[in-house]
N, C-alpha and C positions, 0 to 999 in steps of 0.2 A: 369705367366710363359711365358718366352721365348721361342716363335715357329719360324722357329722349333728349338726341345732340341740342336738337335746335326746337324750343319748345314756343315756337312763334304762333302757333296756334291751340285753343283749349284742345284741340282732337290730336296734336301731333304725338307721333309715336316714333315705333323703331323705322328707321330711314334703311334707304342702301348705304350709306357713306358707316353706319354703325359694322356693319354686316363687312365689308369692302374693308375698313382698317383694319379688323378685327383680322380676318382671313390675311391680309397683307403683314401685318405682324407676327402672327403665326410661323409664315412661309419665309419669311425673312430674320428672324429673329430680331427684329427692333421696336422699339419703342414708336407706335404713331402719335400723333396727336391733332388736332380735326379743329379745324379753325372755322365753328358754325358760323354763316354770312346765310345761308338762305333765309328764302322767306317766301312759305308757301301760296302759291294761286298767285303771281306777280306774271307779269309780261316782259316781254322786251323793253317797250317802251319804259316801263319803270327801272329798266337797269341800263340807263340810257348813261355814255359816260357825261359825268359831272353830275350825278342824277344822286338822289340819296343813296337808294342802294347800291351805286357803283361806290360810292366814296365808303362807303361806311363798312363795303367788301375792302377796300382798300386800304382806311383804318386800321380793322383787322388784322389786314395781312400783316403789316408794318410794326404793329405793336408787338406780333408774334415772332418776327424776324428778329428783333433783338433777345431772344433767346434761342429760338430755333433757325434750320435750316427748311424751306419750303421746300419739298419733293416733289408735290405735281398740285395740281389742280383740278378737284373734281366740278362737272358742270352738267345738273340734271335737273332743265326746264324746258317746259312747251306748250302744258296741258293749256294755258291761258292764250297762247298764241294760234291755234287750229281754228277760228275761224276764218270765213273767206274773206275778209277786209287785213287780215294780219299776216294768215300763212306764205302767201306771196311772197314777201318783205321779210321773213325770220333769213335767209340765209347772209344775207345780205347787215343785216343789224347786229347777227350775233357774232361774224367776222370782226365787225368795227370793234363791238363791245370786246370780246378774249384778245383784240390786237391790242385794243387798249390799256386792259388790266398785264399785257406783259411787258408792253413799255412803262408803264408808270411804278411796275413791282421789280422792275430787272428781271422777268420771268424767262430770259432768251433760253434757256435749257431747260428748261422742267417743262414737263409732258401736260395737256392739258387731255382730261379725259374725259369724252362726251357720252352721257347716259340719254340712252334712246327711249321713247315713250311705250308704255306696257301696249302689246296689243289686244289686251283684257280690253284697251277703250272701246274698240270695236264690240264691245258686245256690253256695255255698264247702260242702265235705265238714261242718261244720257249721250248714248253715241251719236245722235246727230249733233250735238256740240264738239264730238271730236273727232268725228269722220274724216279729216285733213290732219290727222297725226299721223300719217306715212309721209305726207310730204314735209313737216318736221321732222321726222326721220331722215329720211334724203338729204335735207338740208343738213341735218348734224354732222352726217358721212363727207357729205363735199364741206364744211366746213373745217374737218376736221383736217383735209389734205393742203387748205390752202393756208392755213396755220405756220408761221414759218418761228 
């Protein structure tokens, strides 16, 4: 595997989706393979569908499908969405956004798997920037139920 997966920024490193296939292939005996779409420090708003990053997650997906079979979908973003003008609003946008990307991929059976935010934030030299990452948290939980 190529580290790191997704080298969209000079800092980026080892990710959970590294750690996570890794472990998953292990325990299963299969082959993974890891279809990098992120793109670090991004919001909601920017993975708006019909939005660059939605299309270009989408791209992806599709150009990867005619070789492979998609198994699930990992989805671990927030840090940009905790303050008080955005948090509100994350449960609500990131429903549209994951309903979207499973109609437009045929995704109706694969698992989409939401990664919650560290609670390290709570305590990093900027926690009042991310002091509403429990209610991204909350929100990724009910998001995840209402997911059909």
């Amino acid at each position: 595997m190529y580290v790191p997966v997704n080298p969209d920024r000079i800092t980026s490193g080892i990710n959970l989706v590294e750690s996570f296939a890794d472990l998953y292939a292990k325990e299963h005996n299969v082959d993974v393979g890891i279809i990098p779409c992120a793109d670090g420090g991004t919001s909601l708003d920017q993975w708006k569908v019909g939005g660059l990053l939605f299309d270009h997650a989408c791209y992806m997906a599709e150009l990867a499908s005619r070789t492979s079979t998609i198994a699930a979908v990992l989805w671990h973003q927030g840090e940009s969405d905790c303050n008080e003008e955005r948090y509100p609003f994350y449960e609500e946008k990131l429903t549209v956004i994951l309903e979207a990307f499973r109609k437009k991929l045929n995704l109706y059976d694969v698992p989409f798997l939401l990664g919650g935010l560290g609670d390290y934030l709570e305590f990093c030299d900027r926690s009042d920037k991310f002091k509403n990452y429990i209610y991204i948290n909350d929100a990724l939980k009910k998001s995840r139920l209402k997911i059909k």
